[in-house]
C-alpha positions as CSV (number, residue, x, y, z in Angstrom):
1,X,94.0,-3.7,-85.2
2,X,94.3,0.2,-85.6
3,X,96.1,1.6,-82.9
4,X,94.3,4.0,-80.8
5,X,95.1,7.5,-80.9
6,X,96.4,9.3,-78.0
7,X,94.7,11.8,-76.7
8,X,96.5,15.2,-76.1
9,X,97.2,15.9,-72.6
10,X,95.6,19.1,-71.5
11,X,97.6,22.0,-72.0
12,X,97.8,25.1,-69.4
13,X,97.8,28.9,-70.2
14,X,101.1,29.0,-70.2
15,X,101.8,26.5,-72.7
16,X,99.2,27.4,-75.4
17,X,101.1,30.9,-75.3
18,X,104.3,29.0,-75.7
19,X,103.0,27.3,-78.7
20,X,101.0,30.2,-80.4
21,X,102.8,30.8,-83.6
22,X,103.5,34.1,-82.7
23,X,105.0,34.2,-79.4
24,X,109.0,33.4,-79.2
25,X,110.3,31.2,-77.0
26,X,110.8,32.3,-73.9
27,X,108.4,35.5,-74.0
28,X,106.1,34.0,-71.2
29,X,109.0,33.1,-68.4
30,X,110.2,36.7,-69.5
31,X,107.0,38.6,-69.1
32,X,106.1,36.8,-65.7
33,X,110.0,37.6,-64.7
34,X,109.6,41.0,-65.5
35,X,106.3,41.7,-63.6
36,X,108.6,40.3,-60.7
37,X,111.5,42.3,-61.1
38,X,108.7,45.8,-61.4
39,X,107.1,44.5,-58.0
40,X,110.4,44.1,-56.0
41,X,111.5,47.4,-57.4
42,X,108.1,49.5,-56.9
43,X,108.1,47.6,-52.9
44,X,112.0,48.3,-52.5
45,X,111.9,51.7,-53.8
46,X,113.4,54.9,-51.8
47,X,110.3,56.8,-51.9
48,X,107.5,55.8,-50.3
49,X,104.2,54.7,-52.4
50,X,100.8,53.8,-51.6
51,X,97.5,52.9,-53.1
52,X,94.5,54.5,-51.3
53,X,91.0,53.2,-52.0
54,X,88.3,55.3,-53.2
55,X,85.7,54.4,-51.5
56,X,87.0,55.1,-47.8
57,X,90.4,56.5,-48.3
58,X,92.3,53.0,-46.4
59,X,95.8,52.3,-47.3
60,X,95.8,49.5,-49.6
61,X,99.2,49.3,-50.2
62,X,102.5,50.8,-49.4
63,X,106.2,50.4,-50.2
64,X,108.9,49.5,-48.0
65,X,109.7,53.3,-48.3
66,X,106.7,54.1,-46.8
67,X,106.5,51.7,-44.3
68,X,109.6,53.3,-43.3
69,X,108.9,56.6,-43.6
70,X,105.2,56.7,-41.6
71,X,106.6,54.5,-38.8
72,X,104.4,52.0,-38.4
73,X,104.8,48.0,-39.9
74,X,103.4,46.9,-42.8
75,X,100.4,45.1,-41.3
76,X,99.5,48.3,-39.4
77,X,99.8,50.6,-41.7
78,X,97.1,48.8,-44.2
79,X,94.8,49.0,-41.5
80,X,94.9,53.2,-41.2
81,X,93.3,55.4,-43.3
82,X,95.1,58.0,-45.1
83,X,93.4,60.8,-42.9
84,X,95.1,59.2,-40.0
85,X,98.2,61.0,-41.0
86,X,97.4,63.8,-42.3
87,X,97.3,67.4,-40.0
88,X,94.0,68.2,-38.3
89,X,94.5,72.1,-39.1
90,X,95.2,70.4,-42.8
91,X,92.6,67.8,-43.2
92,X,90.2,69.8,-45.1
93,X,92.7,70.8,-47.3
94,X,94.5,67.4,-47.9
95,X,90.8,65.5,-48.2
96,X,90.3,68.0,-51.1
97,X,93.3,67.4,-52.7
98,X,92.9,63.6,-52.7
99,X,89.0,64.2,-53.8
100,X,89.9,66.2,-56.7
101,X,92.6,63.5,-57.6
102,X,90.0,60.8,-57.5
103,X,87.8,62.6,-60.0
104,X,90.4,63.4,-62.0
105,X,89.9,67.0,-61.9
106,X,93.3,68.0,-61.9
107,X,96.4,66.1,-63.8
108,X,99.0,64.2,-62.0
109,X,101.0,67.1,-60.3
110,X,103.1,67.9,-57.6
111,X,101.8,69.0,-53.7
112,X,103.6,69.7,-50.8
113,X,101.9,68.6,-47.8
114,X,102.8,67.6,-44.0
115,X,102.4,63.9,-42.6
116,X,102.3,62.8,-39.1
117,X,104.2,59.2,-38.6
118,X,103.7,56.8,-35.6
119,X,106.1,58.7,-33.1
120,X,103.9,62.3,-34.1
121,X,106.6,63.7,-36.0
122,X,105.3,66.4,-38.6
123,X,107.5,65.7,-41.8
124,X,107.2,67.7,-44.9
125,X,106.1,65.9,-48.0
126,X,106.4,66.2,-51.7
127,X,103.2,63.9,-53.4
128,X,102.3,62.8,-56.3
129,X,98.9,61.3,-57.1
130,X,97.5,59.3,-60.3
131,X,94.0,57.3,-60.8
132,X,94.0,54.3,-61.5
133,X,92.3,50.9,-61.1
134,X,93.0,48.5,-58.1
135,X,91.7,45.3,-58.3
136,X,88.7,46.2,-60.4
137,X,87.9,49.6,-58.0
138,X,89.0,53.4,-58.7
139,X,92.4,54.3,-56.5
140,X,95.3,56.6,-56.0
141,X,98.6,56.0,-56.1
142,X,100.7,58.3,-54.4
143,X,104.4,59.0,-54.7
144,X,105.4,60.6,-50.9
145,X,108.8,61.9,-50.8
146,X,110.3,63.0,-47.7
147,X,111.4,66.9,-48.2
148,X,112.6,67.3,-44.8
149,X,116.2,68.1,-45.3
150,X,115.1,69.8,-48.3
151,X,113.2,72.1,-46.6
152,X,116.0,72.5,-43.8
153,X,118.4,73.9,-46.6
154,X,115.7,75.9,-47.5
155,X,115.2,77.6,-44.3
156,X,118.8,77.7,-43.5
157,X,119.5,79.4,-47.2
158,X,116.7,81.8,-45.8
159,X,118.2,82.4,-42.8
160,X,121.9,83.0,-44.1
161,X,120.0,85.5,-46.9
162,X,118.4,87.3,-44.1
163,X,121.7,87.2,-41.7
164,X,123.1,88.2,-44.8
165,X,120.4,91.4,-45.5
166,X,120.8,92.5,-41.6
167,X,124.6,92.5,-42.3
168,X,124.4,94.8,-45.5
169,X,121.8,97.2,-43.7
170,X,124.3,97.3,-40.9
171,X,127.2,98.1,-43.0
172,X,124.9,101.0,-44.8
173,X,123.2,102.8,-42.0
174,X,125.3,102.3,-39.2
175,X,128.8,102.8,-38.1
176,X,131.1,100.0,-37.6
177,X,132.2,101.7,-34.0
178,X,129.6,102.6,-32.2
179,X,126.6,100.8,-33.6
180,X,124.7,104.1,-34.5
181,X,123.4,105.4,-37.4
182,X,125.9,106.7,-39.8
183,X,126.4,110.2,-41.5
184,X,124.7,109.3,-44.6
185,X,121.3,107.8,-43.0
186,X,121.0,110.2,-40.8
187,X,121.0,113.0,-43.3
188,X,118.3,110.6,-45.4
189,X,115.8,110.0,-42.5
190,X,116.5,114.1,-41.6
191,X,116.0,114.7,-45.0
192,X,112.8,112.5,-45.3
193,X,111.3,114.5,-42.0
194,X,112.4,117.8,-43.5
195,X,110.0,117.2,-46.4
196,X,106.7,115.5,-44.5
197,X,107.4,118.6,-42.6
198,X,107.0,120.8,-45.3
199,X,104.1,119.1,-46.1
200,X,102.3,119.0,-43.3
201,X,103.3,123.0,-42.2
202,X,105.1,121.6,-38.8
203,X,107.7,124.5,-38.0
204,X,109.6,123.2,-35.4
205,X,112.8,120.7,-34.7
206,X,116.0,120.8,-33.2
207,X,119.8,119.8,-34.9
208,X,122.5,119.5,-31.9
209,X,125.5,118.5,-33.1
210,X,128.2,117.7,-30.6
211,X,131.6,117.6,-30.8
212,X,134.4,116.2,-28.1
213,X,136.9,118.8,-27.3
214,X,140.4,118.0,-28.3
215,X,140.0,114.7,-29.1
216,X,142.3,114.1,-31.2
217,X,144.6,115.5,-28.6
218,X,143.4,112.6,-26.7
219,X,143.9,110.1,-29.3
220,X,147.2,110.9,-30.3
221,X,148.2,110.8,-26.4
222,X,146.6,107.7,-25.5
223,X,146.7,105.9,-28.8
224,X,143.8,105.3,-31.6
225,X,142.8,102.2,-29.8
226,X,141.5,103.9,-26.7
227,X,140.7,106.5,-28.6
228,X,137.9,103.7,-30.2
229,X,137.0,103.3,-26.4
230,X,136.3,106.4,-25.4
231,X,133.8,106.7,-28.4
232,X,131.7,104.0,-27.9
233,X,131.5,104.7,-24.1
234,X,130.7,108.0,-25.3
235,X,128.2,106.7,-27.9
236,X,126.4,104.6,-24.9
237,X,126.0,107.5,-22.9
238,X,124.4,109.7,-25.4
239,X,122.3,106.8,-26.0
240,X,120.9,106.4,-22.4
241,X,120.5,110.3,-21.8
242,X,118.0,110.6,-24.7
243,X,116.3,107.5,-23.8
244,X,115.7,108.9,-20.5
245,X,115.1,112.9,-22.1
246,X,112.4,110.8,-24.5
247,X,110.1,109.6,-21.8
248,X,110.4,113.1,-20.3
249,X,109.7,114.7,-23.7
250,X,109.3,112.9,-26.4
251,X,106.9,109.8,-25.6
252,X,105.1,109.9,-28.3
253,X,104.9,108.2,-31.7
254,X,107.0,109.9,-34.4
255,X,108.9,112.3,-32.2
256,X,111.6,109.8,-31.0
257,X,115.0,111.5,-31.1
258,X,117.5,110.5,-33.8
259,X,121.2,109.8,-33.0
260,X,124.1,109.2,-35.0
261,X,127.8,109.0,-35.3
262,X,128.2,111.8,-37.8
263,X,132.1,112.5,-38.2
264,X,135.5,111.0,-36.5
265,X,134.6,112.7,-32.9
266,X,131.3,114.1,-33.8
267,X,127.4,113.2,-33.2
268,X,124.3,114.2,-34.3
269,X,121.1,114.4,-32.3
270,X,117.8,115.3,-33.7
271,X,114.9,116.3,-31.8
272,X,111.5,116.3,-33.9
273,X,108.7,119.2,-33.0
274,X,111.3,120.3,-30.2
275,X,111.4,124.2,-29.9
276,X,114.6,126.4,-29.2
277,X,113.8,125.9,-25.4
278,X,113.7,121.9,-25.4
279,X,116.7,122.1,-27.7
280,X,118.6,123.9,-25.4
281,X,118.2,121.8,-22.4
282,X,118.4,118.6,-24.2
283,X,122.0,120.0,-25.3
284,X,122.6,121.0,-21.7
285,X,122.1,118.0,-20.1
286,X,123.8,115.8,-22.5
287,X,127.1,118.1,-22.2
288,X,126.4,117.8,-18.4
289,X,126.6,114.4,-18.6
290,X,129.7,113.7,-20.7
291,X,131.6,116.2,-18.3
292,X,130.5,114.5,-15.2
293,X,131.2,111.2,-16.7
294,X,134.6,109.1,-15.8
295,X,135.6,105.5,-15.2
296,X,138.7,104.7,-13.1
297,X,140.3,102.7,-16.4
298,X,139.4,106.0,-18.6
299,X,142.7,107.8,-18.3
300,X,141.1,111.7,-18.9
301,X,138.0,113.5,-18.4
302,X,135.8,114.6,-21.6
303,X,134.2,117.5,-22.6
304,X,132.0,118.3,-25.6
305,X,130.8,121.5,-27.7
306,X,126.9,121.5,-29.0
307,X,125.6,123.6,-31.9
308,X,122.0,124.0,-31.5
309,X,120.0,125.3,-34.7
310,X,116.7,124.7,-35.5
311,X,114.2,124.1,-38.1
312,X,112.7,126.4,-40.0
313,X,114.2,128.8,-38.3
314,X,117.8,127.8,-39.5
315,X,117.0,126.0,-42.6
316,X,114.1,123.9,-44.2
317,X,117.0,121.1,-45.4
318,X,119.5,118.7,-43.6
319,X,122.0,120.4,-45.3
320,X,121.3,124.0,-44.0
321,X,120.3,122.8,-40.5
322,X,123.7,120.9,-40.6
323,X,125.6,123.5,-41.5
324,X,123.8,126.0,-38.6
325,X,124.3,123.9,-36.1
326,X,128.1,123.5,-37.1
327,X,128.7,127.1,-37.2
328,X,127.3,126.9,-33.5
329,X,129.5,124.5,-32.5
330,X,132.3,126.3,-33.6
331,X,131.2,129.6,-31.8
332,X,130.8,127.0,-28.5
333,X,134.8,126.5,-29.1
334,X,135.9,129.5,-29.0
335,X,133.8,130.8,-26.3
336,X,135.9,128.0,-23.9
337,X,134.9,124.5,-25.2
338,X,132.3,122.6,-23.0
339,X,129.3,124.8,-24.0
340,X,126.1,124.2,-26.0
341,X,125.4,127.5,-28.2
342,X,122.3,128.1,-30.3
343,X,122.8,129.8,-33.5
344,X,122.0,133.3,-33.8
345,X,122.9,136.1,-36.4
346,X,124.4,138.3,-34.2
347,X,127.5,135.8,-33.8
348,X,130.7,137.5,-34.8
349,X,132.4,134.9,-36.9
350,X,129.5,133.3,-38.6
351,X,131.1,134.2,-41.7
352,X,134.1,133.0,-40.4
353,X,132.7,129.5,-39.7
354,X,130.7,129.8,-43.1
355,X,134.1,129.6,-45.2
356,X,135.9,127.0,-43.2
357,X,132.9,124.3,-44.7
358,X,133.2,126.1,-48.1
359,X,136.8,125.7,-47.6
360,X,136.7,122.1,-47.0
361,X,134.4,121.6,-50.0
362,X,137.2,123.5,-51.6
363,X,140.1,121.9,-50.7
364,X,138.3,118.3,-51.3
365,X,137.6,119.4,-55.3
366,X,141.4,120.8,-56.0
367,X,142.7,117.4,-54.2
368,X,139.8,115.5,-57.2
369,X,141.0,118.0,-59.5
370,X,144.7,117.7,-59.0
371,X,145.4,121.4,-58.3
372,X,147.7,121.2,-55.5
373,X,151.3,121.9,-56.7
374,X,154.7,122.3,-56.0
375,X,156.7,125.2,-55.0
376,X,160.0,125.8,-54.6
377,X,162.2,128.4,-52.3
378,X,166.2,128.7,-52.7
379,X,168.9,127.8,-49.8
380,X,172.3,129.4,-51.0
381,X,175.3,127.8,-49.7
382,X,177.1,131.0,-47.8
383,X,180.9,129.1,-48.6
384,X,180.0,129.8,-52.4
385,X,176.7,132.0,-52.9
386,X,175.6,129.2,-54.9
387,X,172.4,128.0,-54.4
388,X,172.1,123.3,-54.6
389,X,169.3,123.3,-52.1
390,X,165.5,124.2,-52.4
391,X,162.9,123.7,-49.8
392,X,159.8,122.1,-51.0
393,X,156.7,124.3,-50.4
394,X,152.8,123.5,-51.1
395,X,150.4,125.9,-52.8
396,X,146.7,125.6,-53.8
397,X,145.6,126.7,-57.2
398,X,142.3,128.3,-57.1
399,X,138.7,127.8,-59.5
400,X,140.1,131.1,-61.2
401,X,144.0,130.1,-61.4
402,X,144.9,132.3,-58.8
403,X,147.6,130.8,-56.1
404,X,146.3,130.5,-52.7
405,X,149.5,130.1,-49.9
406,X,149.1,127.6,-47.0
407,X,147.9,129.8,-44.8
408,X,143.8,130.1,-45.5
409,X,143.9,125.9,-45.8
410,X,146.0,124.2,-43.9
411,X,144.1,124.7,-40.8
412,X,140.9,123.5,-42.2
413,X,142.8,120.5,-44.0
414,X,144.1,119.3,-40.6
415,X,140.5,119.7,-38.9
416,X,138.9,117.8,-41.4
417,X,141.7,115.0,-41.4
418,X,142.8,116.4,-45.5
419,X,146.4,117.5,-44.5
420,X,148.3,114.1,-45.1
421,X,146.7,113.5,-48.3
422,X,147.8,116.9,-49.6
423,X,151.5,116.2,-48.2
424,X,151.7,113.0,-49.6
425,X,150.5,114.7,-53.3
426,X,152.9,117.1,-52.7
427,X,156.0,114.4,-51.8
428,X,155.1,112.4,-54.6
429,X,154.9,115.4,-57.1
430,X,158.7,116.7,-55.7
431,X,160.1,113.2,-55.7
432,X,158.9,112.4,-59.3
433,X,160.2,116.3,-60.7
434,X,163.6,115.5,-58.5
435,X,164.0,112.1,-60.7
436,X,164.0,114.2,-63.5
437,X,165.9,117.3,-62.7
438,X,169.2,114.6,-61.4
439,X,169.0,112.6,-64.1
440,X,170.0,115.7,-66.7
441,X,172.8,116.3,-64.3
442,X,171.3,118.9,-61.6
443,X,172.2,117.1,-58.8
444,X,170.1,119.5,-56.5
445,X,168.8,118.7,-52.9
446,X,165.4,118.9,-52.4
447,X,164.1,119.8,-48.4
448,X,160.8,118.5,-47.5
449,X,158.8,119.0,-44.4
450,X,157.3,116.7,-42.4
451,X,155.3,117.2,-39.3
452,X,156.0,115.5,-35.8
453,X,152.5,113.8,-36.1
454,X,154.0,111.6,-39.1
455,X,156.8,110.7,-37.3
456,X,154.9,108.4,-35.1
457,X,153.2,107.0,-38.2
458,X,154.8,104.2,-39.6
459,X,152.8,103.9,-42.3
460,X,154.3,107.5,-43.1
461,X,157.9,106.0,-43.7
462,X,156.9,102.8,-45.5
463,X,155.0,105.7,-48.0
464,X,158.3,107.8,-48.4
465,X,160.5,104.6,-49.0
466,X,157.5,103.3,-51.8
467,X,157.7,106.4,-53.3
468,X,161.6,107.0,-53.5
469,X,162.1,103.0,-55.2
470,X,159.3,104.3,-57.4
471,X,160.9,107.2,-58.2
472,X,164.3,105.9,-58.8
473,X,165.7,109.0,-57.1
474,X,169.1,108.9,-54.9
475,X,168.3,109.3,-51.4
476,X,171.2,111.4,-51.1
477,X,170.0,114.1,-52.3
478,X,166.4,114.5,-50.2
479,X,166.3,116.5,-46.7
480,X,163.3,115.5,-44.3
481,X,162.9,118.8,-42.3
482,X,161.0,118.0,-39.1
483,X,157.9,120.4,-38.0
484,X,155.7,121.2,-35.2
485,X,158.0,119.0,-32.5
486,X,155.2,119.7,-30.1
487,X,153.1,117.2,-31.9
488,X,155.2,114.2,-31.4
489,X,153.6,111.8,-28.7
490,X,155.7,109.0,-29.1
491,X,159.4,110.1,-29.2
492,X,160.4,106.5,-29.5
493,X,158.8,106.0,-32.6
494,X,159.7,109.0,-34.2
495,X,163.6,108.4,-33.4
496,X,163.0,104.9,-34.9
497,X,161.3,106.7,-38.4
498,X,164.3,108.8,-38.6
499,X,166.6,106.1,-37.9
500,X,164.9,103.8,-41.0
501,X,165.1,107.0,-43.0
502,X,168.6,107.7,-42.5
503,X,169.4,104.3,-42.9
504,X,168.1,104.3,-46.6
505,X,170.6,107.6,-47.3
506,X,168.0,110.2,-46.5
507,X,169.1,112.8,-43.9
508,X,167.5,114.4,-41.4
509,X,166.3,118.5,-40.7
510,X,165.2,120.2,-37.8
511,X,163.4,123.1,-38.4
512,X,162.6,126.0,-36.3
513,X,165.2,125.3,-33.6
514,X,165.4,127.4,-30.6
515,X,161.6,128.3,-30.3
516,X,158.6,126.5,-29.1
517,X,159.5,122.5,-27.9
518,X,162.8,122.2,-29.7
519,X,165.6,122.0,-27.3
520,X,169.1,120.7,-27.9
521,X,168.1,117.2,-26.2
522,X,166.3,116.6,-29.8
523,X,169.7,117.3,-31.2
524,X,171.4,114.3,-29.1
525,X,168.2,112.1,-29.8
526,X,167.4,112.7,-33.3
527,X,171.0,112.6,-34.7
528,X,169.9,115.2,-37.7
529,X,172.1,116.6,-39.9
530,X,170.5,119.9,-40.7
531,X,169.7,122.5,-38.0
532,X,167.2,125.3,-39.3
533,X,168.0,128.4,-36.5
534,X,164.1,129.7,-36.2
535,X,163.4,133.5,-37.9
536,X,162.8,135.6,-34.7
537,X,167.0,134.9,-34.1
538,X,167.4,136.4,-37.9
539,X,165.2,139.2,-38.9
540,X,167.0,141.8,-36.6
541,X,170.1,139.7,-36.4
542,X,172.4,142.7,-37.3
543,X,171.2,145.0,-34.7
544,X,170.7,142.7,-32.1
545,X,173.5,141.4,-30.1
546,X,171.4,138.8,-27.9
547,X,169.9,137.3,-31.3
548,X,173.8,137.5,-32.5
549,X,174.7,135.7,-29.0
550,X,172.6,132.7,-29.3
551,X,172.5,132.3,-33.1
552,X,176.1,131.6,-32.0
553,X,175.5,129.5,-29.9
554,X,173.7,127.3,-31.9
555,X,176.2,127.2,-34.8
556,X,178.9,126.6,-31.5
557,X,177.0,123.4,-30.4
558,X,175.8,122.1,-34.2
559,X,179.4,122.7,-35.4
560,X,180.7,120.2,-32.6
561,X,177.8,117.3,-33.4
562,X,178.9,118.1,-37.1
563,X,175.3,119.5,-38.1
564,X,175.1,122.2,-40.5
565,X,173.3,125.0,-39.7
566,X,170.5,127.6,-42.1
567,X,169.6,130.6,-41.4
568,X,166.1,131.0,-42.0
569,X,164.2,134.3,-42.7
570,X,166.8,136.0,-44.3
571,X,165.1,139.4,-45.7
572,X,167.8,141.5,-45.6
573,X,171.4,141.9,-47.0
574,X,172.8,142.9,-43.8
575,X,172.3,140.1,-42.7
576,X,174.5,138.0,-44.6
577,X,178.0,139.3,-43.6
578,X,176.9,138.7,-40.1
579,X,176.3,134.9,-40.8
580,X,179.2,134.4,-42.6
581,X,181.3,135.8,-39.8
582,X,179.2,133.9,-36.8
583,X,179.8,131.0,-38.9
584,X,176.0,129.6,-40.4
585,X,176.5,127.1,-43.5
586,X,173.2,128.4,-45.3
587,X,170.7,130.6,-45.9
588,X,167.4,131.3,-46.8
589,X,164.7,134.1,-47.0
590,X,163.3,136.1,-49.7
591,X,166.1,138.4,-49.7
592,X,168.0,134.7,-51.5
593,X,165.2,134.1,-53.4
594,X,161.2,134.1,-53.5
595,X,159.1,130.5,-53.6
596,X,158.3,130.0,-57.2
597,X,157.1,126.6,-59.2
598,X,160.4,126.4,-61.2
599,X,163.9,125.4,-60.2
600,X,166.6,128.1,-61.8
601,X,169.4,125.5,-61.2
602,X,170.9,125.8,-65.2
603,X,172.9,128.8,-63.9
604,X,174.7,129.9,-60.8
605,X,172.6,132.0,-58.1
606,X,173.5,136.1,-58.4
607,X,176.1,136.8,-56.2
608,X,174.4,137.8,-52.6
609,X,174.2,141.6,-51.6
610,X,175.7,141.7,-48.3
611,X,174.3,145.0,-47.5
612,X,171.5,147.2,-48.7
């Protein structure tokens, strides 16, 4: 009996694609595992994704991520529609966007959008939407991405940039001091209101520029630091006087007053459409107020000087309005200080004030150009007649090569703060041709000036003591001749300069002696080692016997602190026996020699004429 055959047990899906031919083993637990592993990482993943039907716009499906991110539980959140969450100012907009995705108008892209979660929390999204089909219907699936820090780093970058931009304007159109506009924007905006003027035939606005009165005075007294102090109170004063003078005057748009910090101790005040009259009282009150103004902590009282010129009148430019109104201030000096002046023609020294800006501009090219040089005047030794000393002297070489003496600048370069860059050219320059001169054998002293005001700088000595290691010279041989005693306001400090100096080998010069503030106490305090006996002793020393008296004196008084002694202004030969007798170590004067820009140190000085 033929055994029946068995029947195959029925096979599942799974295992006919196990046994097709062309399927490895393994392929079908792999496929099924991967779909798996693409589900737990699409509903684990950081960003949050949901489906969105397109029928009604309801949430289909989301992510743990956005689960998380809308605030709601799963469950809930299938129930919402995506409007829910969108803004109602936005709705329009968002409805769109998804409509367009649905018709697949537009590609899969990038929008930035806002949501509202659970708690009402607007967050900043990044989305990205793609059609496909869910469970045989049209949908979208949308990448959300929470941008909220993003767009936190954002603003704050955007804040920084602008903190940044308010910080650059700040450094370029106003001063650091008193928060007003600087020189250079003030000239811009005057400039810019110079030429709408033009345009628009408007013949009338007033320049004051106003100037404290001795302030440096004050700051050298007091010290730079409450020297800052008094500017800025000053600057907020000048600031609340004009706001008060605009309502009286000026309330009107486009002829708000202009203020600004324009020098060291100098502001500028423009008035727009303000005739000679209006100018004049605005400058008025303002000085008023600055002379009636004082506060217990302010050691002095101020005063100021206002220039007053006005446009057309003066000039159609800020430069020629500037330089009016300067030339008043000037004339307000001199007529007393504490004064406002308008500028007129018939002032006497126009001209006057005219060249001391021409001789600024001056001064400033041959400092650029390099045509400040050094001069040198002969001190004989009266033991020998032979002449080891020269006093260093500055002169100015002019456009046309002619030598201008200190004379016509030095004023101006110490009013427009220029003087200590010229001296330390000059120093430098000396010290660098005395390196030279010593090291083929010269061995000549060099006698340098210095004033009183850069004793109490000691930035001053730490430039001298730079420049003689740079120089390699011997210290030995360099004389620091001290001018204008009045100007020292710190007598400490200035003993403790000398004191450094000397202590590196330098020695010490006093010049001038027995006129103005010198006294013998500087002698005792200053421990110098050179005492220049002042010209008025010396030009009519042989005919004079109370010159002859206190010249010896002096030499009397030096001689026992061991200080040598010059004779300065020496003019005639006369006057040379009489020295030598009363006792004076040196000489010097163009009768010895006259300043000239060479040393004649390779042969012995002429033997002095002692008489005419």
């Amino acid at each position: 009996m033929k055994d029946k055959k068995k029947k195959p047990k029925p096979a599942n899906k799974s295992t006919k694609i196990r046994k097709h031919p062309s399927v490895p083993k393994g392929a079908v637990s792999a496929f099924y595992a991967g779909e798996n592993n693409f589900k737990a990482l699409v509903d684990n993943a950081a960003d949050g994704i949901m489906i969105i039907a397109a029928g009604n716009g309801k949430i289909v499906y989301a992510n743990s991520g956005a689960v998380k991110l809308m605030g709601y539980n799963a469950n809930k959140l299938l129930r919402t529609n995506i409007r829910d969450h969108f803004l109602t100012d936005r709705l329009t907009d968002n409805v769109k966007l998804s409509q367009r995705a649905l018709k697949e108008i537009t590609a899969p892209n990038r929008h930035e959008i806002a949501i509202i979660n659970k708690s009402g929390k607007i967050i900043p999204v990044e989305i990205t939407g793609s059609v496909f089909n869910w469970r045989r219907q049209k949908a979208v699936a949308f990448i959300i991405r929470d941008i909220s820090k993003h767009k936190q780093q954002l603003n704050e970058l955007a804040q920084q940039k602008s903190s940044l931009k308010e910080k650059i304007d700040n450094l370029t159109y106003y001063d650091g001091l008193t928060g007003l506009l600087n020189r250079s924007r003030f000239i811009e905006l005057l400039n810019e209101w110079t030429h709408d003027a033009q345009k628009s035939a408007v013949n009338r606005g007033a320049l004051l520029l106003i100037d404290i009165d001795q302030f440096k005075f004050i700051s050298d007294t007091y010290g730079h630091g409450m020297g800052d102090d008094f500017l800025r109170r000053i600057a907020k004063l000048l600031q609340a006087t004009l706001q008060y003078i605009n309502v009286q005057h000026f309330n009107e748009p486009g002829k708000e007053n202009v203020l600004c910090r324009l020098a060291a101790d100098e502001f500028a005040v423009f008035l727009p459409y303000a005739n000679r009259a209006t100018g004049m009282d605005v400058a008025e009150q303002l000085r008023k107020n600055v002379e009636r103004f004082f506060q217990p902590d302010m050691p002095s009282h101020l005063t100021v000087s206002v220039g007053v010129s006005l446009y057309h009148n003066h000039g159609d430019t800020a430069s020629e309005l500037l330089t009016k109104a300067d030339i008043a201030m000037f004339r307000a000096k001199d007529l007393g200080r504490n004064k406002s002046h308008f500028n007129t023609p018939e002032d006497k020294d126009i001209e006057k004030m005219r060249s001391r800006l021409i001789w600024k501009e001056n001064i400033l090219e041959a400092i650029n150009e390099d045509r400040f040089e050094v001069w040198f005047q002969p001190i004989v030794d009266l033991k020998d007649d032979v002449t080891r000393h020269y006093e260093v002297l500055a002169r100015m070489r002019g456009m046309d090569g002619n030598i201008i003496l200190p004379g016509p600048f030095i004023d101006i370069a110490e009013r427009f703060g220029l003087m200590e860059t010229i001296v330390k050219i000059i120093i430098e320059k000396a010290m660098r041709l005395h390196a030279d001169v010593n090291k083929q054998g010269g061995h000549l002293t060099f006698c340098i000036n210095i004033s009183g005001k850069e004793l109490t700088n000691e930035g001053f000595f730490h430039f001298l003591q730079s420049t003689i290691y740079k120089t390699g010279i011997d210290p030995e041989f360099l004389v620091f001749e001290i001018t204008e005693t009045a100007s020292i306001g710190d007598i400490g400090m200035a003993i403790k300069i000398l004191r450094l100096l000397k202590s590196i080998g330098c020695h010490i010069s006093l010049d001038d002696f027995g006129v103005g503030y010198t006294s013998f106490l500087y002698l005792k305090e200053m421990h110098v080692d050179y005492l220049k006996i002042a010209g008025p002793f010396i030009g009519n020393l042989a005919h004079n016997l109370n010159d002859q008296l206190f010249v010896k004196s002096i030499v009397s008084v030096a001689k026992g602190l061991n200080i040598k002694t010059v004779a300065e202004f020496v003019e005639k030969g006369e006057t040379i026996k009489i020295l030598k007798e009363i006792g004076v170590d040196y000489a010097q004067g163009y009768h010895i020699g006259m300043p000239s820009p060479t040393l004649d140190h390779q042969r012995p000085a002429p033997k002095i004429i002692e008489s005419l």
